[in-house]
Backbone as JSON Lines, residues from 0, in Angstrom:
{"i":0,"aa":"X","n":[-19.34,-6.39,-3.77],"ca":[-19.17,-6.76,-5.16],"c":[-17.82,-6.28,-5.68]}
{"i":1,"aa":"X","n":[-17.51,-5.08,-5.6],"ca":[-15.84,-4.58,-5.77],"c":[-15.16,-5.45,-5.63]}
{"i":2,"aa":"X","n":[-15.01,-5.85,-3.87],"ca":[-14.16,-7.23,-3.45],"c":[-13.72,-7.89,-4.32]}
{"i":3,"aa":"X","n":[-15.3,-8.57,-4.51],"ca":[-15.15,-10.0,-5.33],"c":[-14.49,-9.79,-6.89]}
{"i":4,"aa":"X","n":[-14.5,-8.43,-7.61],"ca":[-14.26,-7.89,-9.02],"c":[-12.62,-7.83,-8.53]}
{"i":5,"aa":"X","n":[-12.39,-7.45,-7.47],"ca":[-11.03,-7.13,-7.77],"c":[-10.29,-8.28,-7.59]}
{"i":6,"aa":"X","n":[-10.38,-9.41,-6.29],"ca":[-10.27,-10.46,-5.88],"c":[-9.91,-11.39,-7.82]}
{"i":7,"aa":"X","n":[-10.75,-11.36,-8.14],"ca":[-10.9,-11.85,-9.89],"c":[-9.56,-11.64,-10.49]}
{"i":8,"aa":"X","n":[-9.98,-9.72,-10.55],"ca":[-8.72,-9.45,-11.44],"c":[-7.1,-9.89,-10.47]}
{"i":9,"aa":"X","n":[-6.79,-9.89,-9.69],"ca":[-5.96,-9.93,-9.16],"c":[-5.76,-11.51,-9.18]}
{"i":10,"aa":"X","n":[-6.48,-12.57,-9.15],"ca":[-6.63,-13.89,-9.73],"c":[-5.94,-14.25,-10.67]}
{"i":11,"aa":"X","n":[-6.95,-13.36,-12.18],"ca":[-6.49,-13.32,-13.49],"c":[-4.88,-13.23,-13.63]}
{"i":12,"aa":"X","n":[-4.0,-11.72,-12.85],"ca":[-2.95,-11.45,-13.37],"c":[-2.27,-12.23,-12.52]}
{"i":13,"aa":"X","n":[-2.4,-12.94,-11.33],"ca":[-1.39,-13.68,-10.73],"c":[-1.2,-15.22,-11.69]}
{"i":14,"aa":"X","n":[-2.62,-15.39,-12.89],"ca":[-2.62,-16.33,-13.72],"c":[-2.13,-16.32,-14.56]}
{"i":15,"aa":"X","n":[-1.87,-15.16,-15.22],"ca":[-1.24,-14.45,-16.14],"c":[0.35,-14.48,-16.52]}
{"i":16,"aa":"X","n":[0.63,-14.17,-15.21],"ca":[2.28,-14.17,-14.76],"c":[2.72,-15.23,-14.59]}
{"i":17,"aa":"X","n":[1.76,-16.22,-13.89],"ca":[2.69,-17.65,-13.71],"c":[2.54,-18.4,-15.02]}
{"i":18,"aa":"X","n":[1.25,-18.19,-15.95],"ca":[1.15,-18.87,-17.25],"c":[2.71,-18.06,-17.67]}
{"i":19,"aa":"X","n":[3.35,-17.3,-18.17],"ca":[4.35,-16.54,-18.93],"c":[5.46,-16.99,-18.19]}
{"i":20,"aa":"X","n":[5.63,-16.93,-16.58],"ca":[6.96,-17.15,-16.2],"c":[7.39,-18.5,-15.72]}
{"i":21,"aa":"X","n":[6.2,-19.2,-15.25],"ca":[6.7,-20.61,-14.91],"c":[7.49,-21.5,-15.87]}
{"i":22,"aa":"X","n":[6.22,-21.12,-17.01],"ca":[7.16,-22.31,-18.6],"c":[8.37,-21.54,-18.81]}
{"i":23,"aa":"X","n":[8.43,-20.81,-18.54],"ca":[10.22,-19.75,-19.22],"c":[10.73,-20.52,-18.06]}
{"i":24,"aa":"X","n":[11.23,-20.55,-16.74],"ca":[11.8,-20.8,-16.22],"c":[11.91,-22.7,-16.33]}
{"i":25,"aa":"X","n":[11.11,-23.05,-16.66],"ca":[11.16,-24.65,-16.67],"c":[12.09,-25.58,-17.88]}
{"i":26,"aa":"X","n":[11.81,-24.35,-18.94],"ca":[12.07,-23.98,-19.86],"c":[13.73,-23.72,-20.57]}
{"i":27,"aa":"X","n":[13.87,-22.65,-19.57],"ca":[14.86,-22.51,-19.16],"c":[16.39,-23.21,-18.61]}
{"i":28,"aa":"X","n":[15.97,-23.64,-17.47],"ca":[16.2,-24.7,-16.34],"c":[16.4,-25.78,-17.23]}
{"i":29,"aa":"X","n":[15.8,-26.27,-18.04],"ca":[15.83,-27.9,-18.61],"c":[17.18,-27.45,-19.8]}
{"i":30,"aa":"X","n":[17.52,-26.73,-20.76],"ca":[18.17,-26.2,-21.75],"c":[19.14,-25.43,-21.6]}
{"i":31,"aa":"X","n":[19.47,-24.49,-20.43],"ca":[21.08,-24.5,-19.97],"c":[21.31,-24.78,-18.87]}
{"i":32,"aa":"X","n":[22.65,-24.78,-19.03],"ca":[23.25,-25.3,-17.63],"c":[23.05,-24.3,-16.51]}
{"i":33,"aa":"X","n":[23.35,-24.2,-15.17],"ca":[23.36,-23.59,-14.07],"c":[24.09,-22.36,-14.41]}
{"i":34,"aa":"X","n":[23.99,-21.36,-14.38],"ca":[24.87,-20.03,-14.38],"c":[24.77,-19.79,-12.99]}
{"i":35,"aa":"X","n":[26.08,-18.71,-12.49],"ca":[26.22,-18.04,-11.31],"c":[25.52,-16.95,-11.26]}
{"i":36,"aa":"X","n":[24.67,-16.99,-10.02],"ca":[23.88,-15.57,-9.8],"c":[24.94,-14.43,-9.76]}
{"i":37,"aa":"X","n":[24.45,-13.36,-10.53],"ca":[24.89,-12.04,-10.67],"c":[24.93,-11.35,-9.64]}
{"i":38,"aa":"X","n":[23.47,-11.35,-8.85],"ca":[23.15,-9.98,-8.33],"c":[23.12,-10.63,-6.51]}
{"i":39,"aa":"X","n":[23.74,-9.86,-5.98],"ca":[23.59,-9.97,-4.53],"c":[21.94,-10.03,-3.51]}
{"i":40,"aa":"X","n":[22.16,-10.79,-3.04],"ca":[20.59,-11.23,-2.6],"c":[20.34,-9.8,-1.46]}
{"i":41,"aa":"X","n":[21.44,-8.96,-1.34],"ca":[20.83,-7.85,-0.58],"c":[20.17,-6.37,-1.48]}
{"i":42,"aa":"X","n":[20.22,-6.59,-2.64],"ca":[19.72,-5.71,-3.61],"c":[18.1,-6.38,-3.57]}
{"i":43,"aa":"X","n":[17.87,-7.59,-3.83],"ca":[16.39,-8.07,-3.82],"c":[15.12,-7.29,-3.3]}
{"i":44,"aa":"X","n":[15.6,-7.05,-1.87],"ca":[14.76,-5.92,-1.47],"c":[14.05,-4.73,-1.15]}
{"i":45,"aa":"X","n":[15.83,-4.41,-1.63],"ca":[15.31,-2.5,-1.94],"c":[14.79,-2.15,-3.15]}
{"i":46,"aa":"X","n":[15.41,-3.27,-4.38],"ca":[14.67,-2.85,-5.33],"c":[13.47,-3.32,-5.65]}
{"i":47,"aa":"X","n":[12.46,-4.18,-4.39],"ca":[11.35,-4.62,-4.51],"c":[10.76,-3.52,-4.23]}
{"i":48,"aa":"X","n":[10.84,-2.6,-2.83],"ca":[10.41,-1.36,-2.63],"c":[10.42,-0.51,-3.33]}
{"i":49,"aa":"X","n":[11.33,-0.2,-4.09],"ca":[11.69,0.57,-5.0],"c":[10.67,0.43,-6.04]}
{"i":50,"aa":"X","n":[10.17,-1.18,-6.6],"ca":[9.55,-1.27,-7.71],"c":[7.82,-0.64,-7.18]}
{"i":51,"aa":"X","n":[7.77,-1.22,-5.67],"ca":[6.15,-1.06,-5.05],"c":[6.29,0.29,-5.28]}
{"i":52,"aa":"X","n":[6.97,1.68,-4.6],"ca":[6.79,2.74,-5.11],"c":[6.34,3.17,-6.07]}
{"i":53,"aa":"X","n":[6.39,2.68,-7.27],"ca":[6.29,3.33,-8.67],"c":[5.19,2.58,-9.46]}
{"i":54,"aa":"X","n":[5.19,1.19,-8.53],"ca":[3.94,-0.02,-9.44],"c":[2.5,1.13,-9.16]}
{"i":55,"aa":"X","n":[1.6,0.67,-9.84],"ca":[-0.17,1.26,-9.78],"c":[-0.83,0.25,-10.08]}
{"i":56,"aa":"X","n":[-1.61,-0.11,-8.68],"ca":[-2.56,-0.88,-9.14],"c":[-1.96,-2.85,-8.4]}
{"i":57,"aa":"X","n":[-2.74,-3.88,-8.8],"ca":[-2.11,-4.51,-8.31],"c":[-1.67,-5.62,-9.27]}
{"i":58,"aa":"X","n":[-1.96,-5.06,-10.61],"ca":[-1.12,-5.73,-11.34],"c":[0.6,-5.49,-11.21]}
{"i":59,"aa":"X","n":[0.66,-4.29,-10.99],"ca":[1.84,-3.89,-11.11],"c":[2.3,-4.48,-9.47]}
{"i":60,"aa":"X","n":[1.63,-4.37,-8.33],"ca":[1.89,-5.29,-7.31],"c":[2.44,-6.56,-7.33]}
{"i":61,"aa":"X","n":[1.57,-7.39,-8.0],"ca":[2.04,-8.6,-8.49],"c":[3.01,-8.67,-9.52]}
{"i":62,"aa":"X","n":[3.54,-8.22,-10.26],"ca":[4.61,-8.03,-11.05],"c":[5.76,-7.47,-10.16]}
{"i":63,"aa":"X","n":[6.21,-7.04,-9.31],"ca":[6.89,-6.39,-8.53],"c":[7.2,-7.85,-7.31]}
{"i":64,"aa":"X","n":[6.29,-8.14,-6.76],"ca":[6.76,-9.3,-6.01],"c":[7.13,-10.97,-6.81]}
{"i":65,"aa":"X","n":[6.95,-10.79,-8.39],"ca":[7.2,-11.94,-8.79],"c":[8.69,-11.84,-9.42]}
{"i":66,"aa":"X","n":[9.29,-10.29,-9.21],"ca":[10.47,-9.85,-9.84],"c":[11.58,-10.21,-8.13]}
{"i":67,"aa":"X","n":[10.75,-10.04,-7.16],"ca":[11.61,-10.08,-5.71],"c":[11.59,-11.91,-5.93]}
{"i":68,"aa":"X","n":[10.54,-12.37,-6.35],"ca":[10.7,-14.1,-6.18],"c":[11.92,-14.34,-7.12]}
{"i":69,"aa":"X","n":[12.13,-14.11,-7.64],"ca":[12.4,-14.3,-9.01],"c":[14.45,-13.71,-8.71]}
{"i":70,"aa":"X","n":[14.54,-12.6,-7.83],"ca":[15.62,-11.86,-7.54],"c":[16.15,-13.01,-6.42]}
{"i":71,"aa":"X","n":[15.38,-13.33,-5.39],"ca":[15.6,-14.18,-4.11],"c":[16.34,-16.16,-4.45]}
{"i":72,"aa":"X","n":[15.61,-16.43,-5.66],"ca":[16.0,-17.71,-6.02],"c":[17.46,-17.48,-6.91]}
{"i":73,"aa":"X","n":[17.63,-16.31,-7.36],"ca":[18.96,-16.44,-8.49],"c":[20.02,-15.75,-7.77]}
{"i":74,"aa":"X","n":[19.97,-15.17,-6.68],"ca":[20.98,-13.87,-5.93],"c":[21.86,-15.13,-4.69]}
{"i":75,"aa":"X","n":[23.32,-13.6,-5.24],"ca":[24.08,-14.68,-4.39],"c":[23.9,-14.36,-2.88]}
{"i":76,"aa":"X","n":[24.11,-14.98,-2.24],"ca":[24.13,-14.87,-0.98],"c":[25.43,-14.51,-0.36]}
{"i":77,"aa":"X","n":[25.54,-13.61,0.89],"ca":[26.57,-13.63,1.81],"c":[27.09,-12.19,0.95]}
{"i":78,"aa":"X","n":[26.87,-11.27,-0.09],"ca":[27.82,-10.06,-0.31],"c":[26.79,-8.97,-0.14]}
């Protein structure tokens, strides 16, 4: 029964996050133009670890890997 309770919540906030970040980004995307990624696509992953360290719980799990999705699509590549 846990399983299935946590399975839920972990449902809920992965519903949660994409209800809030999908429309921002679509949102987004449709209303300015293309900007140049800032951040080097080799930062993406230390500071994903970095974030799992300190997240609790798996909301904060899922918030942490939707910040690495999120780092991986806008980061430049090759520095």
């Amino acid at each position: 029964m846990m399983k299935a309770l946590k399975a839920g919540l972990f449902g809920l906030a992965m519903g949660a996050i994409g209800a809030v970040a999908l429309p921002t980004q679509v949102a987004e995307a449709q209303t300015t133009p293309a900007q140049p990624p800032l951040t080097c696509c080799s930062y993406c992953n230390p500071n994903y670890v970095s974030c799992m360290a300190r997240s609790t719980g798996m909301l904060g799990n899922a918030i942490c890997l939707s910040q690495r999705s999120s780092c991986e699509s806008t980061c430049k590549p090759g520095c």
